[in-house]
C-alpha positions as CSV (number, residue, x, y, z in Angstrom):
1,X,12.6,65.3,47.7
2,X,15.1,63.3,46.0
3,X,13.9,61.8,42.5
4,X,14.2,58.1,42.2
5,X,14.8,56.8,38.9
6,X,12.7,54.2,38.4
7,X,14.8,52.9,34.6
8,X,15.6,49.9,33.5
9,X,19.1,49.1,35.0
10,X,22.3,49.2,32.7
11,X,23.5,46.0,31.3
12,X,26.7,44.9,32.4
13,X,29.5,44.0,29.4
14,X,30.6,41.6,31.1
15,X,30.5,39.4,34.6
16,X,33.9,39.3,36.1
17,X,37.5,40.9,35.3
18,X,39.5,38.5,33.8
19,X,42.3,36.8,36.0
20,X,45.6,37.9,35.3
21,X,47.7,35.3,33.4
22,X,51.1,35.1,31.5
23,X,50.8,35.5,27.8
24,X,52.0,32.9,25.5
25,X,52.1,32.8,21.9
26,X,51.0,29.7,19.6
27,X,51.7,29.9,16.4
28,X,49.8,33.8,15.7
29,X,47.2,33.2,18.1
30,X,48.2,34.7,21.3
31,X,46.5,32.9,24.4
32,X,46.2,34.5,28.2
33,X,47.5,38.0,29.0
34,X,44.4,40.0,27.3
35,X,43.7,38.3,24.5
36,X,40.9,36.9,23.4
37,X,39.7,33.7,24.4
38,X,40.6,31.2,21.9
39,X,38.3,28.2,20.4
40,X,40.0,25.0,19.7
41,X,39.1,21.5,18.6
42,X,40.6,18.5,17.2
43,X,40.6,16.4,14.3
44,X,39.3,13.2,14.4
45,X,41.2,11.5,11.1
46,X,44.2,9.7,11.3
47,X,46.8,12.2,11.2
48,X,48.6,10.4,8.6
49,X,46.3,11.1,6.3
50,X,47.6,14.2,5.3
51,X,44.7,15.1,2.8
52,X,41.9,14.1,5.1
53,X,43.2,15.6,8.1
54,X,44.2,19.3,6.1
55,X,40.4,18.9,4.7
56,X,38.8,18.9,8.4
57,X,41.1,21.4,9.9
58,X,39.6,23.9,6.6
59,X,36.6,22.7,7.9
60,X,37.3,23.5,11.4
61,X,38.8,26.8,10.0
62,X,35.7,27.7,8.0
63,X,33.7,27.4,11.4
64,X,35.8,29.8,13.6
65,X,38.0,27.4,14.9
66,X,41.1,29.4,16.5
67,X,43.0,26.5,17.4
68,X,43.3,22.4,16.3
69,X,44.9,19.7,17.7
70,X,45.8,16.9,16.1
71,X,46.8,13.3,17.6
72,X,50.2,11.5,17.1
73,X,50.6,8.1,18.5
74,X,52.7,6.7,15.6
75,X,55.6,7.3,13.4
76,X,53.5,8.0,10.6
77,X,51.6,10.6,12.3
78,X,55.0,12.3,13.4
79,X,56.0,12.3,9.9
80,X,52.8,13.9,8.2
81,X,52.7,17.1,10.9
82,X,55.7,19.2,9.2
83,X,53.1,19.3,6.2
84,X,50.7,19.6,8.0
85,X,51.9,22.4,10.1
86,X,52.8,24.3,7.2
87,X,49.7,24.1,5.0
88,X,47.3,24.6,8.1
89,X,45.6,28.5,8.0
90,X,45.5,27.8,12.0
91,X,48.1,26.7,14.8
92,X,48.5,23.4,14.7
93,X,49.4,21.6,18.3
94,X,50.3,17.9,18.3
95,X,48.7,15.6,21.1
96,X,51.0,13.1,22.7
97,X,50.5,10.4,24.5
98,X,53.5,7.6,25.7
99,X,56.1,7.9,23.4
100,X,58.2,10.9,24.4
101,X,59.9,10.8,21.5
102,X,57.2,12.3,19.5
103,X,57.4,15.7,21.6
104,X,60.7,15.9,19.9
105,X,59.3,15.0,16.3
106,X,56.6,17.5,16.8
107,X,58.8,20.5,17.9
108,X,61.0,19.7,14.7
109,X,58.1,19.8,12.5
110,X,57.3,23.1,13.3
111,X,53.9,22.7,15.1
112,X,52.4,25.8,17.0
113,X,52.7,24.1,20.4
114,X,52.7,20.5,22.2
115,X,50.1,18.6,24.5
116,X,51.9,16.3,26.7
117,X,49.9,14.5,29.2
118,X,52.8,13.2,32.1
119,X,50.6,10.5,33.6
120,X,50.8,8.3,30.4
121,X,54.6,9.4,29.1
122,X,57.0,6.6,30.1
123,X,59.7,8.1,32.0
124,X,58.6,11.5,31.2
125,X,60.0,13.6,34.0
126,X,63.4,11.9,33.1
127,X,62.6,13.4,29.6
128,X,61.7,17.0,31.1
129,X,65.0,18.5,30.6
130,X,65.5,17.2,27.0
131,X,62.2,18.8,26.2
132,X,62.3,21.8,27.4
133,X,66.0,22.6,25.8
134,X,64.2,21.6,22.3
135,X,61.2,24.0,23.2
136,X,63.4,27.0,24.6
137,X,65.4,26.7,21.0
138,X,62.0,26.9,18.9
139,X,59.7,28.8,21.2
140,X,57.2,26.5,21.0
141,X,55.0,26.4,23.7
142,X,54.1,23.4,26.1
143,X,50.1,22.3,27.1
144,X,50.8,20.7,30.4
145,X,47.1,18.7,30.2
146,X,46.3,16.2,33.1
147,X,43.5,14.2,32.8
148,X,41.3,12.0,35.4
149,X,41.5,9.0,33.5
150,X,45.4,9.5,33.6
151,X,46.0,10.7,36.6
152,X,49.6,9.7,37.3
153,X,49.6,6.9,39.7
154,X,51.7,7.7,42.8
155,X,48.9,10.6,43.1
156,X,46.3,8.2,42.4
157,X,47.5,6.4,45.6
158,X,47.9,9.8,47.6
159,X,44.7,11.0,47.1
160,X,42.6,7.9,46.5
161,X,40.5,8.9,43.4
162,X,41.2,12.1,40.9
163,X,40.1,14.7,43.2
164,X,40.7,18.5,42.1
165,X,43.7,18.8,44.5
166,X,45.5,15.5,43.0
167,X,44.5,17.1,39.5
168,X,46.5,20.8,40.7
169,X,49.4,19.3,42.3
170,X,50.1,17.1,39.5
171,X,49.8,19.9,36.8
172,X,51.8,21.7,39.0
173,X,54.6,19.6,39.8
174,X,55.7,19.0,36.0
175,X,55.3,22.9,35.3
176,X,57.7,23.0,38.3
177,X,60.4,20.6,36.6
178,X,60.0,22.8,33.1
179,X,60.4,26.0,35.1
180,X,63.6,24.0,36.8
181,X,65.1,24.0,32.9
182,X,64.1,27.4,32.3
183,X,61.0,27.0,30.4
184,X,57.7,29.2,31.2
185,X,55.7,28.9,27.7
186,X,53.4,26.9,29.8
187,X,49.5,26.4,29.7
188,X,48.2,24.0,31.6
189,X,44.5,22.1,31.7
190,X,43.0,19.8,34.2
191,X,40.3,18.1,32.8
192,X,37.9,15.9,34.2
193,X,34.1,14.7,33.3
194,X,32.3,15.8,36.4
195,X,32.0,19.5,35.9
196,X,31.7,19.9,39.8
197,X,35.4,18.3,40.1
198,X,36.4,20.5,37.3
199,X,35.2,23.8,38.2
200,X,36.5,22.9,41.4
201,X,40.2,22.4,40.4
202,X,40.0,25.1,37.8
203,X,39.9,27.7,41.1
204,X,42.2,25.8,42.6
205,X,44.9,26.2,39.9
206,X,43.9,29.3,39.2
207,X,44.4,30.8,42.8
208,X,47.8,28.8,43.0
209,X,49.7,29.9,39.5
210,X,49.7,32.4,36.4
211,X,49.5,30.2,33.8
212,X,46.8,30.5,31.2
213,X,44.3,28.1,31.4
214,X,42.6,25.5,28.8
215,X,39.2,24.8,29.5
216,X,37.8,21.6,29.0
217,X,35.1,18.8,30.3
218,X,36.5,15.7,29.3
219,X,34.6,12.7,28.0
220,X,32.1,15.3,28.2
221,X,29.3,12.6,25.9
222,X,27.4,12.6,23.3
223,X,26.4,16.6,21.9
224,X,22.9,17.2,24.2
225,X,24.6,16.3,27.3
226,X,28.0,17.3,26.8
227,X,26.8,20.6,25.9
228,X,25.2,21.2,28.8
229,X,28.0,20.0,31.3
230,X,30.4,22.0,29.1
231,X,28.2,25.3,29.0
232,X,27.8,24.9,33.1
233,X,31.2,24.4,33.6
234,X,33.1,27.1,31.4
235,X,30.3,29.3,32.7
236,X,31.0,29.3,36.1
237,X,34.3,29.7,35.7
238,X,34.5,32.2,32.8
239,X,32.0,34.3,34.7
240,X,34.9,34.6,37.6
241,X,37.4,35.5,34.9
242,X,39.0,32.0,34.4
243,X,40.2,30.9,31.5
244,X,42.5,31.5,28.4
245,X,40.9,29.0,25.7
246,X,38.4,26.8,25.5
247,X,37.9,23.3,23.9
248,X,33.8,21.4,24.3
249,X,34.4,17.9,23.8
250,X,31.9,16.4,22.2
251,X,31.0,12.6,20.9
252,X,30.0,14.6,17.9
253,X,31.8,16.2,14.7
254,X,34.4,18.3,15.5
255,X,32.7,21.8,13.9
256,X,29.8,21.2,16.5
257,X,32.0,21.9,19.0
258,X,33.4,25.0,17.9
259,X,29.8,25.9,17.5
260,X,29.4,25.3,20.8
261,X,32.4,27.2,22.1
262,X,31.6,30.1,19.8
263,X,28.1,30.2,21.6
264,X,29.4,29.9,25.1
265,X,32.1,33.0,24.7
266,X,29.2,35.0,22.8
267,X,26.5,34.6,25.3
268,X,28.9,35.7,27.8
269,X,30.0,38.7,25.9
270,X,33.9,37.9,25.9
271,X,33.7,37.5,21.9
272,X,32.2,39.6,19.3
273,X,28.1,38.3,18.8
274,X,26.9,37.7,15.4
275,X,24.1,36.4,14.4
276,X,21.5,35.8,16.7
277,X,18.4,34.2,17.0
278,X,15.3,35.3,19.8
279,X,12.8,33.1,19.3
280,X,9.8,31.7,21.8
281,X,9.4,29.0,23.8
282,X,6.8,26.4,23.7
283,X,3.8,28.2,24.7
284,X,-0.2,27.7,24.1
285,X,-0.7,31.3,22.9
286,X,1.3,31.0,19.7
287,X,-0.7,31.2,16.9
288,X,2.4,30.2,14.3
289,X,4.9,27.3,14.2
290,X,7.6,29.3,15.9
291,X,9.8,25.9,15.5
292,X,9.8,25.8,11.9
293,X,9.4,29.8,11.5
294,X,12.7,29.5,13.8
295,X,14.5,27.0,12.5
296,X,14.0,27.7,8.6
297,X,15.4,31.7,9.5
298,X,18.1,30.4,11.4
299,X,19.0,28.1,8.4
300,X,18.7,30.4,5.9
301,X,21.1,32.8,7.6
302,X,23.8,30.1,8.6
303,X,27.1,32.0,8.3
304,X,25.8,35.9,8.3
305,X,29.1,37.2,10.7
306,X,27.7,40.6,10.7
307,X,26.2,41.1,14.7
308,X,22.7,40.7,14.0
309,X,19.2,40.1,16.3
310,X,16.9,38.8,14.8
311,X,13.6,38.2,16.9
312,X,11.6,35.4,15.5
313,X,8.4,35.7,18.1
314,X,4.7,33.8,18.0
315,X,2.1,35.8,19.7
316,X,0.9,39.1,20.6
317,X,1.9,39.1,24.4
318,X,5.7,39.2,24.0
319,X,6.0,39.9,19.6
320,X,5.7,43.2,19.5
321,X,7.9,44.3,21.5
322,X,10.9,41.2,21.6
323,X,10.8,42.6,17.8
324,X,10.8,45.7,18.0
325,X,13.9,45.7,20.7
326,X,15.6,43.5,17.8
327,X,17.7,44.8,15.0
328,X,15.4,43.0,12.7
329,X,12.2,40.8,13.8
330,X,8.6,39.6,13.1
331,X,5.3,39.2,15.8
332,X,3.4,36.9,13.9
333,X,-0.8,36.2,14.6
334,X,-3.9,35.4,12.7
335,X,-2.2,34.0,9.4
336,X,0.4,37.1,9.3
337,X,3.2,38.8,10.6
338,X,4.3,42.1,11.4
339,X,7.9,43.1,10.3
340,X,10.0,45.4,12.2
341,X,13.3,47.0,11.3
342,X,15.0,48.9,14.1
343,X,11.9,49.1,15.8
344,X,9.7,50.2,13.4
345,X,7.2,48.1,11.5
346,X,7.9,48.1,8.2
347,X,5.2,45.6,6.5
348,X,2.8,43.1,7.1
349,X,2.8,39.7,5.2
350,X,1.0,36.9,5.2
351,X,2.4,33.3,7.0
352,X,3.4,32.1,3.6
353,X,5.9,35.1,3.3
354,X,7.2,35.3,6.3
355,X,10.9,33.3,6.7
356,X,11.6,35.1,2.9
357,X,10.9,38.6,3.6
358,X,13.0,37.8,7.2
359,X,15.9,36.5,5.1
360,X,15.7,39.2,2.6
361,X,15.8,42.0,5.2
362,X,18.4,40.6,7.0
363,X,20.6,40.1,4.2
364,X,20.1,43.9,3.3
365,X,20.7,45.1,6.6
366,X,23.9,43.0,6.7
367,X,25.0,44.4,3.4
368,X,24.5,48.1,4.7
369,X,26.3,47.1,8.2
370,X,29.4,45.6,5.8
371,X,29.7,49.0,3.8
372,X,29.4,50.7,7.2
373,X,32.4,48.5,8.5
374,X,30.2,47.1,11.4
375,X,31.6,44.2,11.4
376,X,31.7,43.1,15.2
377,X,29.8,45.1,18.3
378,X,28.0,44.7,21.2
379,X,24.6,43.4,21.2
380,X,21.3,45.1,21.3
381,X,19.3,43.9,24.4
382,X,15.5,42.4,24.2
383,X,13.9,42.6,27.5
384,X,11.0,40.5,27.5
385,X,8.9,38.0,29.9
């Protein structure tokens, strides 16, 4: 008789190869090829504003922001990205909109790469070959980024509305006058604010070129929503190996996003998990607040980058053993709570006690993980119900 094992299965690393892509470099982050998948954002000051705009992109920086972009529809704006280039600890890549003649101003100023959006460039293609020479000379890489709202309008007329084959085909047909010139540093996006229509066009483009790829639900809304229409979207597509970088739009400040986009690529395993929170849902057998209990650990460990579980649970059903599967955790019942440390309970302490003692276990098991050098990993797994 053969023996069946009857195991829990093994967890796979990850959901999908990723799609092959060209690899271009902006600035020292390299994007597509097989490196990792880049987080961007993008100020919202007036670029101008040299101070202002330098003080959010550290802030941006300081939340693992890979990538900013910064907007540039005046002169003044053109003239503050050389400094602002220079003094940024990240790539810097200008946004412009209908003036071609601040492409030029931002590949003079040194900036990691340019956004171009052809649907709202006067004359643009006329422009195309101008560009491109200026690009080839510096190396600086070209974000080819149609939009639905801007959806060039001889395609508008073609297609009727911005449908995800109007979206390709335009994205498409500019990279096609670039690669006329002799210019590949080419990412393209094609962003739009159903996710459906995105997803959708993503696949398309995907299939039809080897360009890497930035992700993106524009106008996504305000943070609740566009969260959730961002996190569908980049995971269905992510989880078939599509995509090179990532950008959640949010009406919200622009370190939420990158919060966001951090979460996304962790969840899905395709960047280094740090700290992380288990915690239960609303349920009538918890005999703790598990929101507070939750919420004060979570805030108490805000930027620990060591990979961490920590399994904040409320009853006796699930605790025990969400906690004990967690690097660090607590099942908490009857005014007290069990702590566990790799699985083994270590103390019991009363309600009061409990965030602290979390906190202060966590931080020594992220000091001992620092000397060790574990600085990045794969996470542990909690199976629970």
């Amino acid at each position: 008789m053969t023996a069946i094992s009857l195991g829990m299965p093994a967890v796979p690393t990850k959901l999908a190869d990723r799609r092959v892509s060209r690899k271009i470099q902006v600035g020292k982050v390299a994007v597509g090829g097989d490196s990792q998948i880049s987080v961007q954002s993008m100020t919202t000051t007036r670029t101008s504003d040299i101070g202002a705009t330098l003080q959010q992109i550290a802030e941006l920086t300081a939340s693992g922001c890979d990538i900013v972009r910064v907007a540039c529809p005046t002169q003044d704006d053109a003239d503050a990205l050389a400094v602002i280039a220079k003094k940024s600890q990240i790539p810097v890549i200008a946004d412009i909109h209908f003036q071609p003649k601040y492409v030029f101003a931002a590949i003079d100023a040194g900036c990691a790469a340019v956004r171009v959006n052809p649907g709202n460039i006067k004359q643009f293609d006329d422009k195309v070959k101008e560009i491109a020479k200026a690009a080839n000379e510096t190396r600086t890489p070209i974000r080819i980024g149609v939009n639905a709202g801007s959806l060039d309008a001889r395609l508008l007329k073609k297609y009727g509305k911005a449908t995800p084959e109007a979206l390709v085909e335009s994205a498409l047909w500019e990279a096609s006058l670039f690669e006329e010139h002799g210019f590949g540093d080419i990412k393209i996006s094609v962003k739009h604010n159903d996710p459906v229509v995105m997803v959708n066009a993503y696949r398309q483009l995907a299939a039809a070129c080897d360009y890497p790829l930035h992700l993106g639900v524009t106008e996504a809304g305000p943070a609740f929503q566009g969260t959730i229409k961002s996190a569908v979207a980049f995971g269905a597509l992510l989880s078939e190996g599509i995509g090179d970088t990532i950008r959640v739009s949010l009406s919200a400040p622009p370190a939420e996003e990158v919060k966001v986009g951090i979460q996304i690529l962790e969840s899905l395993n395709l960047k280094p998990r740090r700290l992380e929170i288990v915690s239960c849902p609303s349920c009538g057998r918890a005999q703790v607040d598990v929101y507070k209990l939750a919420e004060e650990v979570t805030a108490g460990l805000e930027g620990m980058e060591v990979p961490l579980r920590v399994a904040v649970m409320g009853c006796v059903v699930n605790g025990p053993g969400e906690a004990r599967e967690a690097d660090l955790g607590v099942a908490s019942g009857n005014g007290k709570g069990q702590i566990f440390v790799k699985g083994e309970v270590i103390k019991t302490v009363p309600e009061s006690k409990i965030v602290e003692t979390l906190i202060e276990e966590a931080l020594k098991i992220a000091a001992q993980m620092e000397a060790d050098g574990v600085t990045s990993g794969e996470p542990t797994v909690a199976i629970g119900v």
